[in-house]
ZAMARGU-4260 file (C-alpha; in steps of 0.2 Angstrom, whole numbers, plus 5000, padded with zeros to 4 digits):
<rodrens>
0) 6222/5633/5885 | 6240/5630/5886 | 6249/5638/5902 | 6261/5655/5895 | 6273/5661/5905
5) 6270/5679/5894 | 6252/5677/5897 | 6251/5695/5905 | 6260/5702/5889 | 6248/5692/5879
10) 6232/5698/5888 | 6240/5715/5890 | 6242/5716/5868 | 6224/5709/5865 | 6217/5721/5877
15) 6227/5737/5871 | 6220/5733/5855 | 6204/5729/5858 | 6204/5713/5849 | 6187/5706/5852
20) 6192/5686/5848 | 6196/5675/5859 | 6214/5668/5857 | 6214/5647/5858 | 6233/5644/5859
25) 6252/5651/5859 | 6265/5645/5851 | 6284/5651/5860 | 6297/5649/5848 | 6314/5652/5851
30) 6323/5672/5852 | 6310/5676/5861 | 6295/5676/5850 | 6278/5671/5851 | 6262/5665/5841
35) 6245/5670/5848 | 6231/5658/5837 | 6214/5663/5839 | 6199/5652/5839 | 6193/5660/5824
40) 6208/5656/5815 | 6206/5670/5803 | 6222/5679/5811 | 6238/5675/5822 | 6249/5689/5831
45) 6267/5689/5829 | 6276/5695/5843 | 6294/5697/5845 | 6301/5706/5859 | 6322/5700/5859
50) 6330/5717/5859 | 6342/5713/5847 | 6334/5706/5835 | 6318/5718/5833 | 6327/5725/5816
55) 6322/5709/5807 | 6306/5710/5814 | 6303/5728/5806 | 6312/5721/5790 | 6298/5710/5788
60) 6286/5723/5788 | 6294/5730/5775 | 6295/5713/5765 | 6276/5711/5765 | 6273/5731/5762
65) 6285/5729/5743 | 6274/5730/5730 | 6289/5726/5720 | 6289/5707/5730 | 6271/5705/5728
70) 6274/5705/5710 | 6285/5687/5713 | 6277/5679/5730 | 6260/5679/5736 | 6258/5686/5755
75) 6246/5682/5768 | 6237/5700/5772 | 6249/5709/5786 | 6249/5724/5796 | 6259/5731/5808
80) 6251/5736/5825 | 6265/5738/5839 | 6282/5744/5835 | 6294/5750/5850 | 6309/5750/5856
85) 6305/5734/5867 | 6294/5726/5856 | 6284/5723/5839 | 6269/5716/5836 | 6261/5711/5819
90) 6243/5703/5812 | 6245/5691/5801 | 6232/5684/5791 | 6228/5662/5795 | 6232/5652/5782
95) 6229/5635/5789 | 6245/5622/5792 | 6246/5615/5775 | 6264/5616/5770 | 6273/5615/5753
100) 6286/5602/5749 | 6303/5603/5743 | 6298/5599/5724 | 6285/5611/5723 | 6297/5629/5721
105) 6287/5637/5708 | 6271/5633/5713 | 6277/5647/5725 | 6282/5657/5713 | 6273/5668/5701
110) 6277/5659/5685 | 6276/5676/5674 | 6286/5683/5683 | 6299/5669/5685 | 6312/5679/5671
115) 6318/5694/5683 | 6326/5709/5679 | 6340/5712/5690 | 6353/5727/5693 | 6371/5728/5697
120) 6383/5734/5714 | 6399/5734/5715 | 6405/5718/5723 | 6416/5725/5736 | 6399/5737/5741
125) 6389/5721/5740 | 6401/5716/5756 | 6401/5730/5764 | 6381/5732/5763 | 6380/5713/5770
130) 6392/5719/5785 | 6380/5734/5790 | 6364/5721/5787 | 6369/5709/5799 | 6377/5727/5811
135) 6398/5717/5811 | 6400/5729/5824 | 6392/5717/5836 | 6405/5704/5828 | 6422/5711/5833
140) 6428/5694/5838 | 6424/5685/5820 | 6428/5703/5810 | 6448/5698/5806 | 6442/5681/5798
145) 6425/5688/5788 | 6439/5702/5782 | 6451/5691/5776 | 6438/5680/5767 | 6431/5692/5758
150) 6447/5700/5752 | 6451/5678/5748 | 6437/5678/5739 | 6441/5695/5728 | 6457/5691/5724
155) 6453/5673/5718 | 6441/5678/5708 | 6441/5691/5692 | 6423/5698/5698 | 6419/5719/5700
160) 6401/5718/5699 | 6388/5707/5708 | 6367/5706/5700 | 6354/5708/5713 | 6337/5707/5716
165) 6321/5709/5727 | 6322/5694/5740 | 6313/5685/5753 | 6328/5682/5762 | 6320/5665/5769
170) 6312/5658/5755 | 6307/5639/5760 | 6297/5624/5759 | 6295/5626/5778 | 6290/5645/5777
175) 6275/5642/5765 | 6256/5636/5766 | 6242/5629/5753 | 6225/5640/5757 | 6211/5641/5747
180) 6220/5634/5732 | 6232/5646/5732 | 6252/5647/5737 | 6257/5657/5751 | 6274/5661/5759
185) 6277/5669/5774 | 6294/5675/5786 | 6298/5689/5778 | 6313/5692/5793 | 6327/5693/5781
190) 6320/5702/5767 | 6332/5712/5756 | 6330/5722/5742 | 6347/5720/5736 | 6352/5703/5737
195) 6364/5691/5724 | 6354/5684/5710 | 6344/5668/5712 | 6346/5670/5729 | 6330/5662/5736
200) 6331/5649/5723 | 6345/5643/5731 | 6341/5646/5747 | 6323/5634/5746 | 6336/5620/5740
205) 6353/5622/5746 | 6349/5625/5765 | 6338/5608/5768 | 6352/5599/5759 | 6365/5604/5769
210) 6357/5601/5784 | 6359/5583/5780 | 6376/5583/5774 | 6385/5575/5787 | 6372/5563/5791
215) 6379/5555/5773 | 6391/5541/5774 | 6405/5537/5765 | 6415/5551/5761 | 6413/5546/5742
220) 6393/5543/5745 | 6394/5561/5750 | 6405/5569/5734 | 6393/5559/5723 | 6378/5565/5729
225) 6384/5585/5731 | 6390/5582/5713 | 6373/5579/5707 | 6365/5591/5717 | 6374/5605/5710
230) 6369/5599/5693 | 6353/5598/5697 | 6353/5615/5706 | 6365/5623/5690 | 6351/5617/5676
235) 6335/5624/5687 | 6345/5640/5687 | 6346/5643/5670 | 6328/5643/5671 | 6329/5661/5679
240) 6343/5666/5666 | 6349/5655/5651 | 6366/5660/5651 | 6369/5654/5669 | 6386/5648/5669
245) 6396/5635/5683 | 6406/5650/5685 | 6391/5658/5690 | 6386/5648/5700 | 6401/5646/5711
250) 6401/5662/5712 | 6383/5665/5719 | 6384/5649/5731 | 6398/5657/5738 | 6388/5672/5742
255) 6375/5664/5748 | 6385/5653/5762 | 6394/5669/5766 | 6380/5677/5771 | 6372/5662/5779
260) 6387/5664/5790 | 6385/5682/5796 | 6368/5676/5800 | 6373/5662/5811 | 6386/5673/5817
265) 6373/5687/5823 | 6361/5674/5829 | 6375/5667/5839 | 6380/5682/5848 | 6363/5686/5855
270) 6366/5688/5874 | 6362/5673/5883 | 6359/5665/5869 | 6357/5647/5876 | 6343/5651/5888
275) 6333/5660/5873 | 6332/5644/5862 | 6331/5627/5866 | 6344/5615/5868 | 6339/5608/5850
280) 6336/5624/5841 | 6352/5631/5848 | 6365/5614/5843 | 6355/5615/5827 | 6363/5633/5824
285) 6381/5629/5830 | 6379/5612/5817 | 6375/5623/5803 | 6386/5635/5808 | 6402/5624/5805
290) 6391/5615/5788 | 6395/5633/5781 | 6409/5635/5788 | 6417/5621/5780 | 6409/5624/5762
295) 6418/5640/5761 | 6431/5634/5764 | 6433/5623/5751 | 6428/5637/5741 | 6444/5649/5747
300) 6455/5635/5748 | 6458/5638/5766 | 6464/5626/5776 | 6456/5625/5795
</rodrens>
């Protein structure tokens, strides 16, 4: 049995619930999280415990408790069984390690219910709703330049109202798993149910290909490939809504890396941030982080 520095919490849980199985393994992952397996492999305990980041933790309850979201993902089975001021625990049925690729989106998708109904907000609220879920408050330092992005953004472009929809939030090729011949996602912590549309849809493509970006030489190489990537992204749009237009879809990429921002942003400002990741997880965020940076600024025209 691999050696756990929160054994005693571990042993501590199972016994408090009187879980009768015998746990094989435990995965640490990085914001102080952990993964209990068992030897049954029929569930795995979800344990997050980083003080400032339990609210995503209870988000994801909420996620696999939508009825609404069951109607467009399938789930694994989930319950809630510790939630406190100092720590969350969840049981999460075991779907095995078989993960989708990136070619295979609707396979995780419902395909009946692949046309969505969606509602409108006002796009000025829309910010404002994305400020209180990511709590800007704890981002003082970064609030003057979010601000004057946003306001960029409004008066560049002739939009009053946003269309939203239920989302994952982290919808992925990474975050899913093939069991019993069906299609499963999981990681429900950023679930919303008011997000931009197509949100997920471009979440499971655009965020794998940006994280290669700068690994892409020459410069030209590089404007090619984006070009026919964005093509490729605009057409399986359309699927979700024929009238999908490339005004559209600037508008909605934009959205989607501005709030990937305030995401790396809160991530970032955890308190001793570096010795709750490891030193490959954490660079990986500070790489994204200026990925993102640097598309949205090409979208506002800002210089650096």
């Amino acid at each position: 049995m691999t050696y756990n520095k929160n054994l005693d919490l571990i042993n501590n849980i199972i016994s408090k619930l009187k879980i009768s199985s015998k746990f094989d393994y435990v995965e640490n992952l990085n914001l102080n999280k952990i993964i209990v397996y068992f030897k049954e492999k029929n569930f795995i305990l979800k344990i997050s415990k980083e003080k400032e980041l339990l609210v995503f933790a209870q988000n994801e309850r909420d996620g696999y408790l939508n009825k609404d979201l069951k109607k467009i993902y399938n789930f694994p089975e989930y319950e809630n069984i510790i939630n406190t001021n100092e720590l969350f625990v969840s049981k999460i049925q075991y779907l095995g390690e078989k993960k989708g690729n990136y070619f295979e989106v609707e396979k995780f998708i419902k395909k009946k219910n692949l046309e969505i109904n969606y509602d409108t907000i006002g796009l000025e609220k829309y910010f404002q709703k994305l400020k209180d879920y990511y709590f800007l408050n704890d981002l003082n330092n970064n609030l003057k330049n979010i601000n004057f992005e946003i306001n960029l953004f409004i008066n560049q472009n002739n939009i009053h109202n946003v269309p939203v929809e239920l989302s994952h939030g982290d919808f992925i090729h990474w975050n899913t798993r093939k069991h019993e011949n069906k299609f499963f996602n999981y990681d429900l912590e950023l679930y919303n149910p008011q997000r931009v549309f197509c949100y997920d849809i471009i979440h499971w493509h655009y965020m794998p290909f940006i994280q290669k970006l700068d690994l892409i030489k020459p410069k030209f190489i590089k404007n090619k490939l984006i070009n026919l990537f964005n093509i490729y992204l605009i057409n399986l749009l359309r699927k979700k809504n024929s009238n999908f237009t490339i005004l559209d879809y600037k508008k909605f990429i934009f959205l989607y890396l501005f709030e990937k921002k305030l995401y790396y942003l809160k991530i970032l400002s955890v308190e001793n941030i570096q010795c709750k990741t490891t030193k490959i997880y954490y660079n990986q965020l500070i790489y994204i982080q200026k990925i993102i940076q640097n598309l949205i600024n090409n979208f506002t025209k800002k210089n650096d």
